[in-house]
N, C-alpha and C positions, 0 to 999 in steps of 0.2 A: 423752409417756412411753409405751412399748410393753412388753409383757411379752412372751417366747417363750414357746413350748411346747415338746413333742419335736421332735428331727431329724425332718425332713422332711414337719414341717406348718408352716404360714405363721404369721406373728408375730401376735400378737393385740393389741390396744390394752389396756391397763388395761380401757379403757371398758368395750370387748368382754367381757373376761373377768368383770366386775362384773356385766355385764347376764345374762351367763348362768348366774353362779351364783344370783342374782337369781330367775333364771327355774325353774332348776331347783327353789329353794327355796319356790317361791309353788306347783311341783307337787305338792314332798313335801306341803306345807301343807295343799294344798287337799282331797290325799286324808285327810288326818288332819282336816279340818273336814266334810268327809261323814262320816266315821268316829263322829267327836265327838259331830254331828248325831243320827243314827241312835241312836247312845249312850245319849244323854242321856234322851231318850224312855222309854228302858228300867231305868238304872239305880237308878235310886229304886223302881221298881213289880216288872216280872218277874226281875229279876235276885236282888234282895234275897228275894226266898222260895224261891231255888235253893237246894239242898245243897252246899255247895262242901265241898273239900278244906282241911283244916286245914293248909296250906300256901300256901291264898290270901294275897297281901297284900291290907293294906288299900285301898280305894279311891285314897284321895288319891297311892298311889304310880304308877300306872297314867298320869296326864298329864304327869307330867315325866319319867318314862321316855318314854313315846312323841315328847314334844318332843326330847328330846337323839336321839332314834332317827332320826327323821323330818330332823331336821338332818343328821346324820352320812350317811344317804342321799345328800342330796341332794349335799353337799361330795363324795363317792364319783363319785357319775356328772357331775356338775362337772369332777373333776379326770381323769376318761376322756375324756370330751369334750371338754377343751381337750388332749389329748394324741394324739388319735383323729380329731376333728372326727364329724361324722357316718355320713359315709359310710364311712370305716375303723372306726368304733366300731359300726358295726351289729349286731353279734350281742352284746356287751356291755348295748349301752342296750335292746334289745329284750327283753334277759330284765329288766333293771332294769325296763323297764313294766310285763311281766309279771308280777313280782313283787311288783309295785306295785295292779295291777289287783287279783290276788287277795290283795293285805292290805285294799284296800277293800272287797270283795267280803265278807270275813269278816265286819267289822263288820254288815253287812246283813245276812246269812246267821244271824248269833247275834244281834246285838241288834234287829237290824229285825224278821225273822221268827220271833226265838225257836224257831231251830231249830237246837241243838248235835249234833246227829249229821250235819248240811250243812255246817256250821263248821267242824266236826271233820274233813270228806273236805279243805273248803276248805286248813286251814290244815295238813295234810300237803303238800299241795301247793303252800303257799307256801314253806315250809321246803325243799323241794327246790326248789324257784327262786329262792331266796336263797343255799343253798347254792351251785348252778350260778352265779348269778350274783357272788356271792363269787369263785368260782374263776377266771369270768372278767373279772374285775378286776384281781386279785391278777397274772394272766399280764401286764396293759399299766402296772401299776402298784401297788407293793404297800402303799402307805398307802392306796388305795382299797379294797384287796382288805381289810387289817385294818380299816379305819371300818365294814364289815358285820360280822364278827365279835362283836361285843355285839349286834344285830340277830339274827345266825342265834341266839345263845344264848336271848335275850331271847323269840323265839316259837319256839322248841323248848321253852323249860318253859311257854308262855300254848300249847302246842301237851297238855301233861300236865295242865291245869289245863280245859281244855277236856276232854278225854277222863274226868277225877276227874266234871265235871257233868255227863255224857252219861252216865256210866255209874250216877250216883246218882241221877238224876232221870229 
């Protein structure tokens, strides 16, 4: 059994395309498990004696948002890559890493080194590279470009919420 992809990229096996979304999915993961990592160290001790914004949620909503986020990535540059293959998806998947890099980078940056004014440079700069990367998704395929869409939302306010603790702490 084979599945296609776009005109004028080569048929893909089922197999194929299970292993990559597979693959893709063990990357979103794996940065959401450094994240987590990092995280956890911090969230019971330095996080809790922060000032936050009384528009924080609570704790417990922060991991199944970032699960369904982290998913939805991945199906995103998934469904570029079977549509693109690599070499035609290059500047698509490149910012996807990018963008990828510095959401792990955040977590190290605020929870590793408890330092929200580094956080804060970081995660302006992820939100323009999810943005960029939204829009180049959205050009080779637009269920990938909208499966970001709750992501760009999603740390543009964890981007408010950062800047409410930097600025009261």
């Amino acid at each position: 059994m084979t599945a296609t992809s776009a005109i004028g990229s080569p048929p893909r096996s089922l197999r194929g395309d299970i292993f990559g979304l597979l693959a893709f999915l063990t990357v979103c993961f794996a940065v959401a498990g450094v994240g987590g990592a990092v995280t956890a160290g911090s969230v019971d001790t330095w996080y809790r004696t922060l000032d936050k914004a009384s528009f924080t949620p609570p704790d417990w909503v922060f991991g199944p948002a970032w699960s369904i986020l982290y998913a939805a990535m991945a199906v995103a540059a998934w469904r570029i890559w079977r549509r693109t293959g690599l070499a035609r998806g290059r500047t698509a998947l490149t910012l996807f890493a990018i963008q990828l890099l510095l959401n792990g980078l955040w977590s190290i940056l605020f929870f590793g080194a408890h330092r929200p004014g580094a956080a804060l440079a970081d995660i302006v700069l992820l939100w323009f590279a999810i943005l960029a990367t939204t829009l180049a998704f959205w050009r080779i395929d637009r269920v990938a470009g909208v499966l970001f869409l709750p992501y760009l939302l999603w740390v543009g306010y964890a981007a408010v919420l950062n800047l409410a603790i930097w600025l009261r702490n």
